[in-house]
C-alpha positions in Angstrom: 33.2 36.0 9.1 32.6 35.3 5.6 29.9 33.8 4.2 30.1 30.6 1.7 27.3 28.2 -0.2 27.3 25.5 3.0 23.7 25.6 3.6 24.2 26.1 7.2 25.7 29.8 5.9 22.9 30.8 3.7 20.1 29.6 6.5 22.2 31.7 9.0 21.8 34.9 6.2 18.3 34.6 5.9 17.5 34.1 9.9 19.6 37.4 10.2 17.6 39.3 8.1 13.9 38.1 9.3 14.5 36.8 12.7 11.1 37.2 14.1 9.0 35.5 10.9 8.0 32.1 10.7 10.3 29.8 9.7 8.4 26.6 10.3 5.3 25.0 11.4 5.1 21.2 11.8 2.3 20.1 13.6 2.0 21.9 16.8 5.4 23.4 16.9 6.1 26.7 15.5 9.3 28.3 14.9 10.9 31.8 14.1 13.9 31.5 12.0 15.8 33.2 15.1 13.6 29.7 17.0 14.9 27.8 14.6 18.6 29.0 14.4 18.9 28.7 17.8 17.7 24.9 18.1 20.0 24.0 16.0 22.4 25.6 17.1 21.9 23.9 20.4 21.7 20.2 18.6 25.2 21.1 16.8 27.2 21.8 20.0 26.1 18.9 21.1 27.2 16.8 18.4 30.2 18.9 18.5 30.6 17.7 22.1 29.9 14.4 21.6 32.9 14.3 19.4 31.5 14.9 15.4 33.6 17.2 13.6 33.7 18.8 10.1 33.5 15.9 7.4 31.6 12.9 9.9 28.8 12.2 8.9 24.8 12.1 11.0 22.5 9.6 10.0 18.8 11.6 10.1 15.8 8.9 11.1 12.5 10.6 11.2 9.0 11.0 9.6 8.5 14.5 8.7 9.0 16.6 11.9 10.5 20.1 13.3 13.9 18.1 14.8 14.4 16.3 11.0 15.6 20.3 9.9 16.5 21.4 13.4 18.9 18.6 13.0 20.3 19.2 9.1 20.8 22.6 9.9 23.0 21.7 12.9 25.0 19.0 11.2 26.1 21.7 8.6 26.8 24.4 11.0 29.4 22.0 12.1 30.5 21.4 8.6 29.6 17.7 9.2 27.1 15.5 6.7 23.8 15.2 7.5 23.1 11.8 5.7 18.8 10.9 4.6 17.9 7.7 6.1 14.3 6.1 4.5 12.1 5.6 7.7 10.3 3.4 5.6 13.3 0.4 5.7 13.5 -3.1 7.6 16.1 -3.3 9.7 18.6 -4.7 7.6 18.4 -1.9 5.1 18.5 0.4 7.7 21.7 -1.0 9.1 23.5 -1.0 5.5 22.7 2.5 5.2 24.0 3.7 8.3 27.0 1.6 7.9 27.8 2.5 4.0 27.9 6.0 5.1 30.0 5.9 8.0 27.7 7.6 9.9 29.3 8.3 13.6 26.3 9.6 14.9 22.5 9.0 14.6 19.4 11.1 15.3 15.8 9.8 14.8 12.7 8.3 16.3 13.0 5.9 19.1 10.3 3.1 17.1 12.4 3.9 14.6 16.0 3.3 16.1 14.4 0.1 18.2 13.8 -1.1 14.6 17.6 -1.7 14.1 17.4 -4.1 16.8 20.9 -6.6 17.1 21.8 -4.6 13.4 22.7 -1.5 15.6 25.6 -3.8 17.4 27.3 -4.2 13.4 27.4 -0.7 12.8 31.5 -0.1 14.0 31.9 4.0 13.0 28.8 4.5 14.9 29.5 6.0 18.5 27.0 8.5 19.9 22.7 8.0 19.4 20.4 10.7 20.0 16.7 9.5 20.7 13.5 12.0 19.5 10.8 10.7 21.8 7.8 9.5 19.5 5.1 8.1 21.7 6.5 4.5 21.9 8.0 3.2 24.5 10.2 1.3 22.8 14.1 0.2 24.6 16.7 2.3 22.6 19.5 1.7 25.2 23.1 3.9 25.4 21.5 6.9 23.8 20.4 10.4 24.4 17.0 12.0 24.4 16.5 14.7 22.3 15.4 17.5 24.0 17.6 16.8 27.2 20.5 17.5 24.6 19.5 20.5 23.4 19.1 21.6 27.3 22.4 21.0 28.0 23.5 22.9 25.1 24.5 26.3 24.1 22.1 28.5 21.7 25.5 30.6 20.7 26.0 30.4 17.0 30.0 30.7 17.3 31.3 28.0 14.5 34.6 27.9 12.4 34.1 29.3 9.1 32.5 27.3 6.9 33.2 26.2 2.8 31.1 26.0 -0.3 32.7 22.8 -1.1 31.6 21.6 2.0 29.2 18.2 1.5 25.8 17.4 0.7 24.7 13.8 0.8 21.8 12.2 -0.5 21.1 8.5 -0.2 18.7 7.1 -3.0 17.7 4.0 -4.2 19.0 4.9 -7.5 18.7 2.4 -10.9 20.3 -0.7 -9.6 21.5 -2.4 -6.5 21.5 -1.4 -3.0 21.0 2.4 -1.9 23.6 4.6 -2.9 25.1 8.0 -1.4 25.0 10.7 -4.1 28.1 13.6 -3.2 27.1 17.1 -3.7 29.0 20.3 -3.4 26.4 22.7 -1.4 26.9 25.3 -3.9 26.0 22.6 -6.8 22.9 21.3 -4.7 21.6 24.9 -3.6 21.8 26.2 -7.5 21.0 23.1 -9.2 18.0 21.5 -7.4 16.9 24.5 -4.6 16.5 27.1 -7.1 19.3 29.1 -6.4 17.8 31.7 -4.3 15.5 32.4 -7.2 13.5 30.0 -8.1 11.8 31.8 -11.3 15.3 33.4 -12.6 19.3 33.6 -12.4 20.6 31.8 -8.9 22.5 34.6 -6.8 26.0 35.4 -7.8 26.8 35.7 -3.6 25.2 34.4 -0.4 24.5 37.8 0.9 22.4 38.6 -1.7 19.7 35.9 0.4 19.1 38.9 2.9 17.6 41.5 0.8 15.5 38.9 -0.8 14.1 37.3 2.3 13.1 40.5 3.4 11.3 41.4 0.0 8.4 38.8 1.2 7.9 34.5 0.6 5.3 32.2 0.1 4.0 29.8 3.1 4.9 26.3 1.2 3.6 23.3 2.5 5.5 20.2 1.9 4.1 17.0 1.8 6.7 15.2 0.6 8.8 13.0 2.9 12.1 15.3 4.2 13.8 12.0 3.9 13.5 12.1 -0.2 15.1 14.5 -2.1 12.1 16.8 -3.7 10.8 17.3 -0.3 14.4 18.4 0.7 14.7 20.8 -2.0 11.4 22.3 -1.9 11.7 23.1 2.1 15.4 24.7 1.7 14.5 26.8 -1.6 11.5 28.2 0.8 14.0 28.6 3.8 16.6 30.2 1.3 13.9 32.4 0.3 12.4 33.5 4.1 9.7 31.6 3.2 7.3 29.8 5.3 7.7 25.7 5.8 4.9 24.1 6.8 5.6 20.5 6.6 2.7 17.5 6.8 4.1 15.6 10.0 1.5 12.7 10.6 2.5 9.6 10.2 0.2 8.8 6.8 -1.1 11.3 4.2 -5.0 11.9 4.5 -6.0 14.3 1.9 -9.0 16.0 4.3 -6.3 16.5 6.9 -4.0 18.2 4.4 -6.5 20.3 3.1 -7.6 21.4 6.3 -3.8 22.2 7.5 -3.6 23.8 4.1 -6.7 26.2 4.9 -5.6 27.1 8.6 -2.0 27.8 7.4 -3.2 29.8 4.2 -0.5 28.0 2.0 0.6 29.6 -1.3 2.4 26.3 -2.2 1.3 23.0 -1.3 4.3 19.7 -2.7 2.4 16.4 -3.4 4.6 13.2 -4.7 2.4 12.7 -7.7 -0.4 11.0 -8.5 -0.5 9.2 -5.0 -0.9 12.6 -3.4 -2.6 14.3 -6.0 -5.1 12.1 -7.0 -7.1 11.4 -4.0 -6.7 15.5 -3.0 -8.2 15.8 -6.3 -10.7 13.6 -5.7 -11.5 15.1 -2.3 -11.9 18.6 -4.2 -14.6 16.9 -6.6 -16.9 15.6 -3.8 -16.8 18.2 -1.6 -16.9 21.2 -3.5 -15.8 24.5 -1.4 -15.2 22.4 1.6 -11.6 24.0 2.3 -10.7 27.7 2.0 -7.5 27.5 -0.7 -8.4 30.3 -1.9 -4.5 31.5 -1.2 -3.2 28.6 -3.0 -1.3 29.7 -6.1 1.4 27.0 -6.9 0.4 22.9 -6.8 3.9 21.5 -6.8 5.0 17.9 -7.7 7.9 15.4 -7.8 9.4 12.1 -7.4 6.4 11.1 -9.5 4.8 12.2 -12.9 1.7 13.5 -12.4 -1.1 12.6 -14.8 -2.8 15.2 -17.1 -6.5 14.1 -15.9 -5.5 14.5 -12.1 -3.7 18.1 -13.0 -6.9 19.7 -15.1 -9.3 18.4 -11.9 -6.6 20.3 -9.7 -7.2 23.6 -11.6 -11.1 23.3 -12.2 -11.3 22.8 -8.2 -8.6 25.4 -7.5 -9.7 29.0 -8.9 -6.9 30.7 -7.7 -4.1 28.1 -9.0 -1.8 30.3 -10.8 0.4 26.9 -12.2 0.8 23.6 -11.7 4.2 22.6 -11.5 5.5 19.2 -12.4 9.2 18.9 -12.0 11.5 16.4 -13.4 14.9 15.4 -12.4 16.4 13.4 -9.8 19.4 13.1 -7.2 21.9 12.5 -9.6 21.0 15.5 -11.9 18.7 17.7 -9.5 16.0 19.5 -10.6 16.6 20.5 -13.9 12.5 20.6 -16.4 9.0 21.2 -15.8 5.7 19.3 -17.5 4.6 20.6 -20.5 1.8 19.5 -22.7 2.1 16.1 -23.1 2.7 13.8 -26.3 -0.5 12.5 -28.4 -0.3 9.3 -26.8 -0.2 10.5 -23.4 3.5 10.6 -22.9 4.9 13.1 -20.2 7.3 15.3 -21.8 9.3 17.9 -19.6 11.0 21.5 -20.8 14.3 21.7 -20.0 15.3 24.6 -18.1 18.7 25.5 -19.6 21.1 23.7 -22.6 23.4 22.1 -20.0 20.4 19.1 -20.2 20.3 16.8 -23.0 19.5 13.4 -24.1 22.9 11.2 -25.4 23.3 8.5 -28.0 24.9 5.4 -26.7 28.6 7.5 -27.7 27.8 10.1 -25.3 26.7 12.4 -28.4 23.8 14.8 -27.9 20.4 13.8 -30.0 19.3 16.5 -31.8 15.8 17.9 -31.7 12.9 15.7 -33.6 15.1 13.0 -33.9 13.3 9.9 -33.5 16.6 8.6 -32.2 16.2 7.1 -28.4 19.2 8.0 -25.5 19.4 8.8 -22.3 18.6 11.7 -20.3 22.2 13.5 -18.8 22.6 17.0 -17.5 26.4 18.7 -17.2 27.3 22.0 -15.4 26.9 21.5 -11.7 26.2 18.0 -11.5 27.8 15.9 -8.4 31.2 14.7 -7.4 30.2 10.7 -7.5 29.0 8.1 -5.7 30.1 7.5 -1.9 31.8 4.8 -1.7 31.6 3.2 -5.0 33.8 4.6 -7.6 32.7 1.8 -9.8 29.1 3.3 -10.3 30.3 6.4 -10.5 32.1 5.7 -13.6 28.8 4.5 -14.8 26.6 7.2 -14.1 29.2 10.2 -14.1 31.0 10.2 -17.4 33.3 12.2 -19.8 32.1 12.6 -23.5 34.7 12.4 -26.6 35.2 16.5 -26.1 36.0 16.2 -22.0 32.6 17.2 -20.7 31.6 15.7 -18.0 28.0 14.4 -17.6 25.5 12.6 -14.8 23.2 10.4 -16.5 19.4 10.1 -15.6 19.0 6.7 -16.5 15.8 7.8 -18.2 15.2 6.6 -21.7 14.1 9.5 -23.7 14.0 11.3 -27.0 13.9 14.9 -28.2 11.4 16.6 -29.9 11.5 19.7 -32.3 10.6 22.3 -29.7 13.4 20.8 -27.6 11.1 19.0 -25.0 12.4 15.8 -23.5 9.7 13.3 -24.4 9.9 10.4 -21.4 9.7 6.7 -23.0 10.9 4.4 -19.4 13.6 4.2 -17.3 16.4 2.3 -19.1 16.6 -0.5 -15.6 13.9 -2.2 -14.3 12.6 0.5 -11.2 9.7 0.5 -10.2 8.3 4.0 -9.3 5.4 3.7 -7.3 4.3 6.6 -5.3 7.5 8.1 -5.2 9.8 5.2 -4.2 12.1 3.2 -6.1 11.8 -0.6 -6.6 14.8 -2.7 -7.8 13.1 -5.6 -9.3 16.1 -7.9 -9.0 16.2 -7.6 -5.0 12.6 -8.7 -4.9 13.2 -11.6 -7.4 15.5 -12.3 -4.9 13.6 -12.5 -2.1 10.9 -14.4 -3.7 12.8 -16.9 -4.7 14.3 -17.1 -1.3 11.4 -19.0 -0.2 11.6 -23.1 -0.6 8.6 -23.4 -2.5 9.6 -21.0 -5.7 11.1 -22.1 -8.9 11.2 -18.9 -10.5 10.0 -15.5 -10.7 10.0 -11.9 -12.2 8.6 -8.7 -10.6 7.8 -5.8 -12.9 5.6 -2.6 -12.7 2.3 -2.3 -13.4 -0.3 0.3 -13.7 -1.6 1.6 -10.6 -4.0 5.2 -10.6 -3.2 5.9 -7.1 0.8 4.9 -7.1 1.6 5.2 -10.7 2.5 1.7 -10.9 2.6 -0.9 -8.4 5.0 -3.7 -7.7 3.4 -7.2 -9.1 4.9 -10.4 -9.8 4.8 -13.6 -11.8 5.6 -16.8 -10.0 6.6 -20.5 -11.1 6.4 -22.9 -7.8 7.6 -26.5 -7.3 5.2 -27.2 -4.6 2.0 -25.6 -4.1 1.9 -22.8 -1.5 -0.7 -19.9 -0.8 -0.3 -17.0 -2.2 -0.7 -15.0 0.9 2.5 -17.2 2.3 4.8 -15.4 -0.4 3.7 -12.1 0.2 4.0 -12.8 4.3 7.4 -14.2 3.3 8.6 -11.3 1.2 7.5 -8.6 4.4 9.9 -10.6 6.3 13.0 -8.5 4.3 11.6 -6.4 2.2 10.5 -2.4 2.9 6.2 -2.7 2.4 6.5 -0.9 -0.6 8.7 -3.2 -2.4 6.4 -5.9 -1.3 3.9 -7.0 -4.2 0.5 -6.1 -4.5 -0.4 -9.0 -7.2 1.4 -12.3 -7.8 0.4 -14.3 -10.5 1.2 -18.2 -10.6 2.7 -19.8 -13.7 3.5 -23.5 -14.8 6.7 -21.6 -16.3 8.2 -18.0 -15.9 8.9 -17.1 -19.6 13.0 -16.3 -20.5 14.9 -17.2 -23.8 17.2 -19.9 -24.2 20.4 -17.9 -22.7 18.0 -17.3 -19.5 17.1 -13.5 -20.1 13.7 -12.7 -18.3 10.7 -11.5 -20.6 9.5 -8.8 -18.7 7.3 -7.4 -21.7 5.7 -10.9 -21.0 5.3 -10.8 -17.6 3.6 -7.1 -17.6 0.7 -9.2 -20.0 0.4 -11.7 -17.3 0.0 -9.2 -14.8 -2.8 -7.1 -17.1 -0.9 -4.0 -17.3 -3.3 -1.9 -19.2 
């Protein structure tokens, strides 16, 4: 059979070449990639049973655990979608997730699942439910438990031949609206944000080339990034591409001793944080207890979804003799991963290296900026870049555009300029998100929901300063009857994820907006004391 870019395929090349290494550890359960393969190949004849084919797609609902991969693997081996669903939504967001994706078929926690509640009775394409027990004993009726599947289930791996075309979909919260479903090619995916089979060179030119190079060696990465985000994704399938080891952090919140001891045990070479909310308090950690944890094997500090400040990064490698880098990528699920940190600007402004000329920043016609103009555009990469939006060909007009010469680009959404040595100097994101410790706040669906309640008049949420988060989500409130402070914020948990919940609302006589009604968020941001 020949081999394509379907991730499925290129998994498959590198369990054939190292069978008996370890594939994956995630909490107590350790794999071999021949473990591995054969899990999941279990978990896609059962799907295949249960009536998914090439082209449905699997919603995935689950903290970070061995059955989140056993399951992606098996959804492409069937040349079906497996489709990222946030563990951290209400039940509503949930829902509209699993229903703009057309998922047929979902496979996650059972707290999780029993959080959809009467939402799972809207969802009309979705037909078969397969429960991963979690502790809870939680009702998740017409649905089958995990393990029991795999039972009844073959281990063969004899699948139909699969394409590089086939699909990769990633569901983020994007720049504005509601989450959206970004469409990759696998080949695009594997090359442009999983480093190719090479993460310090050119990607491979074929898939078999995956088997000589898994046997040459890997690193033991830990991720402890959420599976369900896209830098956590990447980083575990460049390590699997690679015969790496995965060792990803599976408890239910992030405690920087526990890491570090897991870290230790595991002798990781790479250890993923989401910025500073990760790599703060590890940092911290390091600087009260000095020689506490045996990282002496620890080469490569990885981060992403978040900048990561210069302070936290020059603790990390005073604490961490044997660091050889500190790598802070930068891209995002429209673009991949495309730059690394470099020195930042005098003022403290993160600016990122570029790793080829297929990334740019563009003038408002689409033109490329050239280096050390203090001209301001947006940050776009071309070259393998995705198909679109699912779903919504009206944002993907928006996002993924054709310049006056016919190239075709995917814009960041990042407001940035250029300087002379051709480093993209960050200045904000050109919409209102909020990043704050790795996920993305729409401001306007929180103004929403504040002013949902009876007793607001008016309202603005913006980002703030936060050492721990990056920023954090605050808000500025007009009322026209006195209510508690504590009431809004109850009010808002009601709907919103507790992320996108704020941390600080301040109470006005009047929210500042000019005469045509346009919000003053400069304004606001004072109010709130960002520093």
């Amino acid at each position: 059979m020949s081999r394509s870019f379907n991730l499925a395929d290129l998994f498959e090349i590198v369990a054939d070449s190292v069978p008996g290494k370890l594939a994956l550890v995630a909490g107590e359960v350790r794999l071999t990639y021949r473990e591995l393969d054969e899990r999941a190949n279990r978990v896609a004849h059962h799907l295949a049973a249960a009536g998914v084919g090439p082209g449905d797609h699997v919603s995935i609902l689950a903290y970070n655990r061995a059955e989140w991969l056993e399951t992606q693997i098996a959804v492409w081996k069937i040349r079906a979608v497996p489709v990222n669903v946030n563990y951290r939504y209400t039940a509503d967001e949930l829902a509209y997730v699993i229903a703009d994706s057309n998922s047929v078929a979902l496979v996650g926690e059972r707290s999780l699942i029993a959080r959809l509640g009467e939402a799972r009775g809207k969802l009309a394409d979705l037909r078969h439910v397969v429960v991963i027990e979690d502790g809870s004993g939680d009702e998740v009726p017409d649905a089958v438990a995990y393990e029991e599947a795999l039972a009844g289930a073959s281990a063969a791996r004899d699948f139909a031949e699969r394409s590089s075309d086939d699909l990769y979909l990633l569901y983020t919260g994007g720049t504005t609206g509601m989450p959206k479903g970004v469409m990759w090619r696998c080949e695009d995916i594997f090359i442009a944000a999983m480093g190719g089979g090479n993460m310090l060179g050119d990607p491979v030119s074929t898939p078999e080339e995956l088997a000589g190079k898994a046997k040459d060696g890997g690193l033991t990465t830990m991720v402890c990034a959420p599976m369900m985000h896209g830098a956590g994704m990447w980083v575990a399938w460049a390590s699997l591409t690679a015969g790496s080891t995965v060792v990803l952090w599976s408890e239910r919140r992030f405690a920087p001793e526990r890491v570090l001891s897991v870290a230790a045990a595991e002798k990781a070479q790479v250890l993923l944080l989401v910025g500073d909310a990760m790599a703060r308090p590890i940092a911290d950690l390091l600087a009260t207890e000095p020689g506490a944890y045996d990282l002496s094997s620890l080469l490569v500090i990885a981060t992403g979804g978040s900048v990561t400040s210069p302070d936290v990064k020059a603790r990390l490698q005073e604490a961490v003799p044997s660091l050889m880098m500190i790598l802070d990528a930068f891209g995002g699920s429209e673009t991949g991963a495309f730059s690394q940190a470099v020195e930042p600007a005098a003022d403290g402004s993160p600016r990122f290296m570029p790793r080829d000329g297929n990334v740019a920043v563009l003038d408002a016609s689409l033109r490329r900026i050239p280096p050390g103009s203090d001209e301001i555009g947006v940050v776009a990469r071309t070259g393998r870049i995705p198909l679109g939006y699912w779903n919504d060909a009206d944002k993907t007009a928006k996002t993924f555009v054709l310049d006056e010469e016919g190239t075709r680009w995917a814009l960041q959404g990042d407001m940035a300029r250029m300087d002379e040595d051709g480093a993209i100097l960050l200045l904000g994101r050109g919409s209102l998100v909020i990043n704050t410790g790795g996920e993305k706040v729409f401001v306007e669906e929180v103004e929403a929901t504040l002013k949902s309640h009876p007793a607001v008049y008016d309202a603005l949420v913006v980002g703030v300063q936060d050492e721990r988060l990056g920023s954090r989500v605050a808000a500025v409130v007009s009322l026209n009857e006195t209510v508690p402070v504590e009431e809004l914020i109850a009010h808002c948990r009601k709907t919103l994820a507790g992320y996108k919940v704020p941390r600080d609302i301040q109470i006005v006589d009047e929210v500042k907006r000019s005469p045509a009604g346009k919000a003053d968020y400069r304004w606001a941001k004072d109010v709130c004391g960002n520093e």
